[in-house]
VOPAGU-2260 file (C-alpha; in pm, 1 decimal, decimal comma):
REM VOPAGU-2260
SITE   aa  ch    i         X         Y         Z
SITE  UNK   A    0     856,3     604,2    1317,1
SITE  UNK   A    1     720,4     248,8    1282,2
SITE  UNK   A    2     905,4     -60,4    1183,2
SITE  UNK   A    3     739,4    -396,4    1139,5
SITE  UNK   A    4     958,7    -681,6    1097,5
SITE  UNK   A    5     888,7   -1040,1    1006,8
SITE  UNK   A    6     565,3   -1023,7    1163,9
SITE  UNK   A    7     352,8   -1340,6    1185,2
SITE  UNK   A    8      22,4   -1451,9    1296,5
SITE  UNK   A    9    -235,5   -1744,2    1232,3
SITE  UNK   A   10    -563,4   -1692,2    1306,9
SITE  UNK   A   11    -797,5   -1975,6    1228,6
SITE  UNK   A   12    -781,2   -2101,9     906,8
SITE  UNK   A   13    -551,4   -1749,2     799,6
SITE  UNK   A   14    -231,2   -1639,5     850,1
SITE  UNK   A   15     -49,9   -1338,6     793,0
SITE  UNK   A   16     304,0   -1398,4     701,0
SITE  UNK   A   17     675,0   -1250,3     761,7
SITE  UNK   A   18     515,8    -890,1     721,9
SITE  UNK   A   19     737,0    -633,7     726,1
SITE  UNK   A   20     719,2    -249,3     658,2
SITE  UNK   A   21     832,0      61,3     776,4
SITE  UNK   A   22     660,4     404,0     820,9
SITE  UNK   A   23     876,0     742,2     801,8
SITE  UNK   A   24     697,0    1007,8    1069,5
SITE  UNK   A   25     454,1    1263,5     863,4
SITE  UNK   A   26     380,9     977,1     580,6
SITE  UNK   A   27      37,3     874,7     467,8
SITE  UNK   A   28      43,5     503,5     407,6
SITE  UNK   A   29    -196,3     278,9     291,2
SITE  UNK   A   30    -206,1     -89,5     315,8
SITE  UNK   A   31    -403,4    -181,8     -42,4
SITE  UNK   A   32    -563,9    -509,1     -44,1
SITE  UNK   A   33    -918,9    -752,9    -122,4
SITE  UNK   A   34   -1148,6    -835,5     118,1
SITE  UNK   A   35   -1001,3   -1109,8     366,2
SITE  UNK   A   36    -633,7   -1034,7     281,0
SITE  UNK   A   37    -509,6    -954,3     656,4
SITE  UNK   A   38    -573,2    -585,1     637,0
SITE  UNK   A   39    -773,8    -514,3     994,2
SITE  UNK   A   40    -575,3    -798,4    1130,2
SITE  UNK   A   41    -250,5    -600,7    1045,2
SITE  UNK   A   42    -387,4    -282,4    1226,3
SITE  UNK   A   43    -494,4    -444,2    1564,1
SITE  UNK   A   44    -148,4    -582,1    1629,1
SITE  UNK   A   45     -23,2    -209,5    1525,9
SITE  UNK   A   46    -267,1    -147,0    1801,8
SITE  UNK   A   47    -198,0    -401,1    2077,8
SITE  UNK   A   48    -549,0    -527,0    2034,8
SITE  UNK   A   49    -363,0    -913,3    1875,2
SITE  UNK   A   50     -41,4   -1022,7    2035,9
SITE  UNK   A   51     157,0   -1117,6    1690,3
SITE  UNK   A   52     279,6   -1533,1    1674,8
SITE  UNK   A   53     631,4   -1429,8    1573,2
SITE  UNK   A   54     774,2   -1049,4    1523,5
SITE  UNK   A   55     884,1    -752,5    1655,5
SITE  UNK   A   56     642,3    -370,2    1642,4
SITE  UNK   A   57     842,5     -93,2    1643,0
SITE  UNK   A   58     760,1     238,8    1713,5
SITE  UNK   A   59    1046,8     554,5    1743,5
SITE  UNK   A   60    1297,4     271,2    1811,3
SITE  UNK   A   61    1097,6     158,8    2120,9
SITE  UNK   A   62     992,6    -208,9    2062,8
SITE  UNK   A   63     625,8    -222,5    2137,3
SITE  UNK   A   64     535,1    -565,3    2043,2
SITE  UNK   A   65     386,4    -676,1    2349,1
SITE  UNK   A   66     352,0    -360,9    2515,1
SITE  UNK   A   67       6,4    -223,0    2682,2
SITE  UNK   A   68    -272,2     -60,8    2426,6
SITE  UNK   A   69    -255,0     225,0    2713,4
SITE  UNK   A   70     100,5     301,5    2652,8
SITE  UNK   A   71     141,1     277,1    2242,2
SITE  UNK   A   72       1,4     586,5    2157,8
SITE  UNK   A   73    -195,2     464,4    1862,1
SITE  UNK   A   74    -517,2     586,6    1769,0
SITE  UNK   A   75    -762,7     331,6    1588,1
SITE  UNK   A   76   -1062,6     428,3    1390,1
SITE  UNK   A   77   -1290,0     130,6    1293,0
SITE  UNK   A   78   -1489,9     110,5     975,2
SITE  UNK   A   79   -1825,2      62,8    1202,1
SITE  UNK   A   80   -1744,1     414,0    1442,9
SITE  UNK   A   81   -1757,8     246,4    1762,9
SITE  UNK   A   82   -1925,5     544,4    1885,2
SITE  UNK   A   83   -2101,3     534,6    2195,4
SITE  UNK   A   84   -2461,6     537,3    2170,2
SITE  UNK   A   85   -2557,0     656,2    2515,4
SITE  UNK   A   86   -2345,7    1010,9    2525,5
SITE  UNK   A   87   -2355,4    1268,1    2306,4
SITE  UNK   A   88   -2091,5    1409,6    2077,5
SITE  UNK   A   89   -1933,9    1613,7    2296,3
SITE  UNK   A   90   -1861,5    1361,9    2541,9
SITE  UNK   A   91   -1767,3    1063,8    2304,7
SITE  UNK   A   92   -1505,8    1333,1    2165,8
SITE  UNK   A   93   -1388,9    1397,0    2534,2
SITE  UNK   A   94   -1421,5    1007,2    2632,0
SITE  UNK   A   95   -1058,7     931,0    2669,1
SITE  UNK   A   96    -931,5    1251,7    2813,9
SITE  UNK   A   97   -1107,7    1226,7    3158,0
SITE  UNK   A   98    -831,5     969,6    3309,8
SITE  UNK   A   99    -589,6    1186,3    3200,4
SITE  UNK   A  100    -431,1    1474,6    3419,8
SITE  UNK   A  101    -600,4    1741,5    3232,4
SITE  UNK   A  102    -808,5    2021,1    3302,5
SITE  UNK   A  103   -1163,4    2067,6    3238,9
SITE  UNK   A  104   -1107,1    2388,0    3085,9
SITE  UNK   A  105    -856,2    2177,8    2907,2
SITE  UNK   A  106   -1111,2    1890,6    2747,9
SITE  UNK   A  107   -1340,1    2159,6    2655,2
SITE  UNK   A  108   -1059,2    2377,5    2455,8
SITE  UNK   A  109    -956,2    2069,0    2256,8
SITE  UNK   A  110   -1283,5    1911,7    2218,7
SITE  UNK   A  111   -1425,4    2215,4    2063,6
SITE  UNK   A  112   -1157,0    2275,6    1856,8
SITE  UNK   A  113   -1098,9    1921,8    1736,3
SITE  UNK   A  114   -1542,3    1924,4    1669,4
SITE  UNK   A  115   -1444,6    2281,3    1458,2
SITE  UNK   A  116   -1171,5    2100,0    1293,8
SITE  UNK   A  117   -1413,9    1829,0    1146,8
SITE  UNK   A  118   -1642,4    2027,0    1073,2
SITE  UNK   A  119   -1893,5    1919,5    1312,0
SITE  UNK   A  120   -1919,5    2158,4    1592,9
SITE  UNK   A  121   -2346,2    2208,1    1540,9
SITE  UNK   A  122   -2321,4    1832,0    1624,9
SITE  UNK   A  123   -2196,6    1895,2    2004,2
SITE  UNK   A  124   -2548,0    1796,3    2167,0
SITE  UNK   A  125   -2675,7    1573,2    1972,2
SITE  UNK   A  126   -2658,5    1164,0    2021,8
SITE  UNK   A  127   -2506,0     985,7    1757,0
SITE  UNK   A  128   -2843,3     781,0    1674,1
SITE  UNK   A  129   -2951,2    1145,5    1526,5
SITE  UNK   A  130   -2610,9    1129,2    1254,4
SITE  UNK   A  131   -2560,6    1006,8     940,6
SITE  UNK   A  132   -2239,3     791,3     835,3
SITE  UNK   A  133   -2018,7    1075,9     715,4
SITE  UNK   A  134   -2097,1    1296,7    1053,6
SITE  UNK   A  135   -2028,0     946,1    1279,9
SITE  UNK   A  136   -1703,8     911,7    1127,0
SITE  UNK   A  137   -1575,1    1254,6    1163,7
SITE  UNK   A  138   -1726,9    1207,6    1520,6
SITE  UNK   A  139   -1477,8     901,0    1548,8
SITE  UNK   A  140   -1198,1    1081,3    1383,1
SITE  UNK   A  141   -1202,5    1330,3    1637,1
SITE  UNK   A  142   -1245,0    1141,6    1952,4
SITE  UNK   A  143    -920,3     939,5    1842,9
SITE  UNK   A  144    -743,3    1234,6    1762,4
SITE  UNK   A  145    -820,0    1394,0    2122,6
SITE  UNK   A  146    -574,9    1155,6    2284,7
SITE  UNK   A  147    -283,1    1325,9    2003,5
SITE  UNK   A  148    -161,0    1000,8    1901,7
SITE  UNK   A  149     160,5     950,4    1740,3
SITE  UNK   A  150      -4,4     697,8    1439,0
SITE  UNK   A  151    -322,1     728,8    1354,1
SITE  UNK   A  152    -507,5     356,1    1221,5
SITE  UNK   A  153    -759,4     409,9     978,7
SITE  UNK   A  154    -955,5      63,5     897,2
SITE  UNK   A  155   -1165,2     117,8     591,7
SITE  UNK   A  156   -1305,0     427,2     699,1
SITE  UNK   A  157   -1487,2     542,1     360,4
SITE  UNK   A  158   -1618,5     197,0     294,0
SITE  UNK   A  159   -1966,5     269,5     385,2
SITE  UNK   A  160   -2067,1     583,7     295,3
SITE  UNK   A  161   -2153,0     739,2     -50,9
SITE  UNK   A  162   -1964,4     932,7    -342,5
SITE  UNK   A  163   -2038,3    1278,2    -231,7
SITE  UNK   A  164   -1952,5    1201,4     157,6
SITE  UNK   A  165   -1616,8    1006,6      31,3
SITE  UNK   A  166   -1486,2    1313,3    -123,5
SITE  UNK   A  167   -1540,7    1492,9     150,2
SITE  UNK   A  168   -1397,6    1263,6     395,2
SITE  UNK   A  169   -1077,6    1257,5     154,4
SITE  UNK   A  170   -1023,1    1621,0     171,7
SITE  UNK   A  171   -1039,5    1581,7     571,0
SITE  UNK   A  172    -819,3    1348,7     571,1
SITE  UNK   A  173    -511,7    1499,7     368,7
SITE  UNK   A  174    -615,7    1807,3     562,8
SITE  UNK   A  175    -516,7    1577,0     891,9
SITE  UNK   A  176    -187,9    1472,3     727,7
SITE  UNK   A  177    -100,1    1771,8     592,8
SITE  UNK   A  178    -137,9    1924,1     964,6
SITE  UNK   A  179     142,4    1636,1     981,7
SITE  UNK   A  180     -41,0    1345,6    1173,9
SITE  UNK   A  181     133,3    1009,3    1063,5
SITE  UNK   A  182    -167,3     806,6     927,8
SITE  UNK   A  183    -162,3     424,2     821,3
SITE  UNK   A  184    -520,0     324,4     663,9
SITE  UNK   A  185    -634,6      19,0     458,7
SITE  UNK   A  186    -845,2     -36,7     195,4
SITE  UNK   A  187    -949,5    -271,4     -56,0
SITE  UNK   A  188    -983,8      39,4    -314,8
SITE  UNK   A  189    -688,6     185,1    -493,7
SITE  UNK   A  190    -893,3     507,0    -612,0
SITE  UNK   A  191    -901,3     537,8    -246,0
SITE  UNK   A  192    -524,7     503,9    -211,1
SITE  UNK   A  193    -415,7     658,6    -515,3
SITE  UNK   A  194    -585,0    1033,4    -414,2
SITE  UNK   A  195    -465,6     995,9     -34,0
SITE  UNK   A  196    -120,8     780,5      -6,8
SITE  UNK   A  197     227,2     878,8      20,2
SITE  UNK   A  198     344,8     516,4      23,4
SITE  UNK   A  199     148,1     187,6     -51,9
SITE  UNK   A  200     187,4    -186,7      34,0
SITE  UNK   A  201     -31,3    -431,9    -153,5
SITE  UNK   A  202    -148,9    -725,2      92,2
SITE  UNK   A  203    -281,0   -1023,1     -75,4
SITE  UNK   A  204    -332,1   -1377,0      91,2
SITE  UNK   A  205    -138,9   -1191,7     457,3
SITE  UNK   A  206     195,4   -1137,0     260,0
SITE  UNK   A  207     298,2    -805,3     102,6
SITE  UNK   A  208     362,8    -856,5    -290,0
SITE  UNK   A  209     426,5    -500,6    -347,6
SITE  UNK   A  210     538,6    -205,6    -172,0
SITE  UNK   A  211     682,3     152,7    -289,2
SITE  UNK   A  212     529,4     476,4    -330,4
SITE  UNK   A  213     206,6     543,0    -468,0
SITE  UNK   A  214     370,3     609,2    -843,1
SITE  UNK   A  215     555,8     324,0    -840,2
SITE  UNK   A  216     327,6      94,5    -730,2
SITE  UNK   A  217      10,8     216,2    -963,1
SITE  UNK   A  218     275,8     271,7   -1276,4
SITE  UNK   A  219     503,2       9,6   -1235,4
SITE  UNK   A  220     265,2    -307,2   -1116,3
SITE  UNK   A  221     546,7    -593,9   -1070,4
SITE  UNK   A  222     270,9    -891,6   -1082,1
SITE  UNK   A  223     -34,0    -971,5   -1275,7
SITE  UNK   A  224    -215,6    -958,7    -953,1
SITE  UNK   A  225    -167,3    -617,9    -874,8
SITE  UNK   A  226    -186,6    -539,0   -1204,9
SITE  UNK   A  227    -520,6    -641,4   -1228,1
SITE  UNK   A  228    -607,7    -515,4    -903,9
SITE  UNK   A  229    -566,5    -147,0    -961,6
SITE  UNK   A  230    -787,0    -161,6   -1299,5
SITE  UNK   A  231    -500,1    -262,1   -1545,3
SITE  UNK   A  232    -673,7    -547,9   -1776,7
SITE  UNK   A  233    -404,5    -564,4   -2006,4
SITE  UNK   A  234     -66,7    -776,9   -1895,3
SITE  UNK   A  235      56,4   -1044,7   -2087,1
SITE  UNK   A  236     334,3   -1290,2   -2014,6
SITE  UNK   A  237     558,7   -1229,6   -2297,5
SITE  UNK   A  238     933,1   -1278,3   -2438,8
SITE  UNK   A  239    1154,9   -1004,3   -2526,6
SITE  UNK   A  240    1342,5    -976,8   -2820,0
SITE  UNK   A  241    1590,0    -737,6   -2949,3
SITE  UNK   A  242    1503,4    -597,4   -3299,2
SITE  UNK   A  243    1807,2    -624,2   -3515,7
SITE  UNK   A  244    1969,0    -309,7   -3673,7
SITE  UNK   A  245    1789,0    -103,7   -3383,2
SITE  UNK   A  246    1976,1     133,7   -3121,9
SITE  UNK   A  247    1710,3     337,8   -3011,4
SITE  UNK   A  248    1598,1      38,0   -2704,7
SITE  UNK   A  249    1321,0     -46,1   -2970,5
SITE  UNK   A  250    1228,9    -429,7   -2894,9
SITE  UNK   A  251     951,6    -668,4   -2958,1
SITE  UNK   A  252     778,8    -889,8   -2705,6
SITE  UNK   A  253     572,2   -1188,0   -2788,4
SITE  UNK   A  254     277,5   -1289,3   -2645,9
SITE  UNK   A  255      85,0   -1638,1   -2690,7
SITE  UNK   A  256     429,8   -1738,4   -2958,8
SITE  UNK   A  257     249,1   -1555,4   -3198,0
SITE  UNK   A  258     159,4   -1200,5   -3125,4
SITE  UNK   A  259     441,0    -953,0   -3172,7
SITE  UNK   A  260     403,0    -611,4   -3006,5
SITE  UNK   A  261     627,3    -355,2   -3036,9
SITE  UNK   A  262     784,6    -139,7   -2701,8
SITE  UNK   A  263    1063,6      98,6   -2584,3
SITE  UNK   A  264    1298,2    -139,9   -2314,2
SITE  UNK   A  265    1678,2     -94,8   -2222,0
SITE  UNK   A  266    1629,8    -460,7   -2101,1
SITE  UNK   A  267    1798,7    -790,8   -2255,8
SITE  UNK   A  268    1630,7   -1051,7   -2413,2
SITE  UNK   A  269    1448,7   -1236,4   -2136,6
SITE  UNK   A  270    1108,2   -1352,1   -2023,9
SITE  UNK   A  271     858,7   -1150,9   -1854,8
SITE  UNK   A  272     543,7    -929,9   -1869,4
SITE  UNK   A  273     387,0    -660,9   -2087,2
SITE  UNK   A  274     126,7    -405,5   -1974,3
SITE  UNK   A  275     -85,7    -176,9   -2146,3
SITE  UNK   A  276    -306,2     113,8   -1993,6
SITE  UNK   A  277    -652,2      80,8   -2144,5
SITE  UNK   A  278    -649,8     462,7   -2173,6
SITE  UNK   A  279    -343,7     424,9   -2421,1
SITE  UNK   A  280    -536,8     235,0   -2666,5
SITE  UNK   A  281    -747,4     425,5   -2949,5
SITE  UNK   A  282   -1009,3     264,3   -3175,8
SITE  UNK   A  283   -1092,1     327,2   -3516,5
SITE  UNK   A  284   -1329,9     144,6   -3764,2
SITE  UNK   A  285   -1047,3     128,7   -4032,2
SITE  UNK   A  286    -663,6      97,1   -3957,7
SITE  UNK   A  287    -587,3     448,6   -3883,5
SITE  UNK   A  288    -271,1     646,4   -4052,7
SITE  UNK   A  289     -88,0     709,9   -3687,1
SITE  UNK   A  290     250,3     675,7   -3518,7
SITE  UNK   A  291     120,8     416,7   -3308,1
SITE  UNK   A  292     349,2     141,6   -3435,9
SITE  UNK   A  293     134,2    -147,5   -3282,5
SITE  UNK   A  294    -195,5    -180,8   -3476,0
SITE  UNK   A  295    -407,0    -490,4   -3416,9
SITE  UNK   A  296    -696,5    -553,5   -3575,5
SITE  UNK   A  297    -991,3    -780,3   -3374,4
SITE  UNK   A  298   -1310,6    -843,6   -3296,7
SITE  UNK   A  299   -1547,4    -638,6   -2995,4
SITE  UNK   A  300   -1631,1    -954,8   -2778,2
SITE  UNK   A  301   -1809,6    -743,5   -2495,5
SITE  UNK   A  302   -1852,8    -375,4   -2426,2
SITE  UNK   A  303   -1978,8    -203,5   -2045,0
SITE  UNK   A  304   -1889,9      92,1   -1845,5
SITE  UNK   A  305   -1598,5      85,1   -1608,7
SITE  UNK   A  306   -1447,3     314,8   -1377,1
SITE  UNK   A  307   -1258,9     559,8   -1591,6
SITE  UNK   A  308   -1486,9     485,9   -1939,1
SITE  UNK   A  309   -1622,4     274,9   -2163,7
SITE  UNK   A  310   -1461,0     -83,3   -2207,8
SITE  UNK   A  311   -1436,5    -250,2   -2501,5
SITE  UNK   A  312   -1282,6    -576,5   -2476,9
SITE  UNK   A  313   -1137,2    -720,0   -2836,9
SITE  UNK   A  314    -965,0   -1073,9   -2926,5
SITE  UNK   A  315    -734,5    -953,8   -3151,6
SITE  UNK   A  316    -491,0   -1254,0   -3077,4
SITE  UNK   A  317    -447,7   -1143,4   -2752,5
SITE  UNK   A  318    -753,3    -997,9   -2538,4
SITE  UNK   A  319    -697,1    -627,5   -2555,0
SITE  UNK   A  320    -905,8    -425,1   -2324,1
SITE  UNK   A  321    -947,8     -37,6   -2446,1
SITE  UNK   A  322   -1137,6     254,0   -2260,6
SITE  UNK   A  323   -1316,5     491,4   -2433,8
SITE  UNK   A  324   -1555,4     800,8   -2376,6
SITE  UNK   A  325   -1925,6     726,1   -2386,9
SITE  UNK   A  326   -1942,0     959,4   -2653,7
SITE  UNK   A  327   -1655,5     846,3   -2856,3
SITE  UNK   A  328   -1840,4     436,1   -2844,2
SITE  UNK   A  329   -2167,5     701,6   -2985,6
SITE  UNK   A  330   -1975,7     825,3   -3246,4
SITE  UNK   A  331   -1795,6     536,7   -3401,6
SITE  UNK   A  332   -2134,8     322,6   -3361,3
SITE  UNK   A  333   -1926,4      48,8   -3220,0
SITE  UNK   A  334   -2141,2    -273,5   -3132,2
SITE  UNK   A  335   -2087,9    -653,7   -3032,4
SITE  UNK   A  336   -1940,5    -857,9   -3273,5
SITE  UNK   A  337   -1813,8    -527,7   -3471,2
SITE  UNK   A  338   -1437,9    -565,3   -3642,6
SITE  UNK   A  339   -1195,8    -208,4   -3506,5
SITE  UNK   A  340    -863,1    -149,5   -3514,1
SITE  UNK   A  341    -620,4    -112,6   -3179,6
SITE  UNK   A  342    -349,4      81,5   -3201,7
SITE  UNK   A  343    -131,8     211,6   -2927,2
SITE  UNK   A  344     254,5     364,0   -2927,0
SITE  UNK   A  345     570,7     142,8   -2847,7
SITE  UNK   A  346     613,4     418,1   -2556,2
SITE  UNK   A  347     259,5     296,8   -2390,7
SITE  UNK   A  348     390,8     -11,7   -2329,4
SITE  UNK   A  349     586,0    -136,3   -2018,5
SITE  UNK   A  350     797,2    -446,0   -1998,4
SITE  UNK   A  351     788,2    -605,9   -1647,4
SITE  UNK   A  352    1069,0    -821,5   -1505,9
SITE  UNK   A  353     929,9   -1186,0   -1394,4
């Protein structure tokens, strides 16, 4: 569908670097990355709006790289709508149909059924000043997917808007996949990704460090920056050890020359990373009677609410970071400064190549 290959461009004081990617027809990708990273940049030469330095677009084995906006058949959806102020929504949905050789009973059938698709056919009269966020964006949804584009360009399109109108928004959009539109969207949050992608590509400082499906990439982070990126706190550089006498793949890797922790790995001895899910941690006041054969015992250095839980950061040698329910932190009175036990299974932990 699209291929991407070595592209390059410098803009300003940026650059984005030998990118390269490919997009299978009927995926959902997302391009995962922080604020600044190359993201929108990446979508408007997708788009034809940037001419790329170096690099060659792509799309159904037709190389598009310098090829009009017109004639791409790419549909882009900005984060700020771009909707036009002066018509209503009716005729920003039919905007880009009138130079084409279509009927007026034509523009009417689609546009009605696209505003019925997006839930926003009551909307048909009224100017967009009247809208909130989550109605202008299915507004620009639709008026990009009048033209039927082959690859739909989604730049940050839930950035703006609130919980409740997120979900929602979500639910439209794997509705628009599932109906088998090819959709590429960015974002700088991987909650976002995680409940919409097929296939991810982390973009930090305009090169791609990581790129897979969305399993592989959230469960098997290959750097400490993506780690930390999609909520991991706990990745250590480490060296792995066999454990003599053991055939099971038991090994032990150590962190900081001191720290031993104990894991499940079919690798060698070598150097590399550890990672730990906060969820896989549990705390106890005393040193629990468990199967969890790594048991560390440390001091709460800071404790506030997080995404998933409650964190509780510990120096226990190495800084551990453990989430909890609000009502488990309730029940086990756990404060600042408080000594608790971390324990966690060999089988929670994953050993990551350098």
């Amino acid at each position: 569908m699209l291929e991407l290959h070595d592209i390059s461009k410098k803009f300003g004081d940026f650059s984005l670097d030998g990118i390269s990617l490919e997009v299978k027809h009927g995926e959902y990708y997302v391009v995962l990355g922080m604020s600044g990273a190359g993201k929108s940049l990446l979508l408007e030469m997708i788009a034809g709006l940037v001419t790329p330095d170096n690099g060659t677009i792509i799309i159904n084995g037709k190389d598009i790289t310098r090829e009009r906006i017109q004639n791409r058949r790419v549909g882009l959806v900005f984060q700020d709508h771009a909707i036009f102020p002066h018509l209503t929504v009716r005729e920003n949905i039919a905007y880009g149909l009138h130079n084409r050789k279509i009927t007026k009973e034509e523009i009417r059938r689609r546009t009605a059924t696209l505003a019925q698709q997006m839930n926003i056919a009551m909307l048909l009269q009224r100017r967009p000043s009247t809208l909130s966020g989550g109605e202008l964006q299915r507004v620009a949804l639709a008026r990009t997917l009048a033209s039927d584009p082959m690859l739909l360009l989604l730049d940050e399109p839930l950035a703006s808007l609130d919980v409740q109108i997120r979900s929602g928004l979500r639910r439209l959009l794997r509705q628009i996949h599932q109906n088998g539109q090819t959709i590429i969207h960015v974002t700088h949050d991987y909650e976002e990704a995680i409940s919409l992608a097929t296939r991810v590509a982390v973009l930090h400082e305009g090169k791609i460090v990581q790129s897979g499906t969305a399993d592989e990439v959230f469960h098997r982070p290959q750097s400490e920056f993506v780690a930390h990126f999609i909520g991991i706190r706990n990745f250590f550089p480490a060296a792995l050890t066999a454990v003599p006498g053991h055939t099971d793949g038991t090994a032990t890797a150590v962190v900081n020359d001191t720290v031993r922790v104990t894991l499940l790995s079919g690798h060698p001895p070598r150097m590399g990373n550890i990672m730990i899910r906060g969820e896989d941690i549990v705390i106890s006041r005393k040193k629990a009677v468990t199967s969890a054969v790594n048991n560390f015992e440390g001091t709460v250095t800071d404790i506030h609410p997080g995404i998933h839980g409650m964190e509780l950061h510990i120096d226990a040698g190495i800084h551990l970071v453990a989430v909890i329910t609000k009502q488990s932190l309730n029940d086990l009175e756990i404060k600042e400064g408080d000594t608790v036990w971390a324990s966690f299974k060999a089988s929670a932990v994953r050993f990551i190549e350098s």
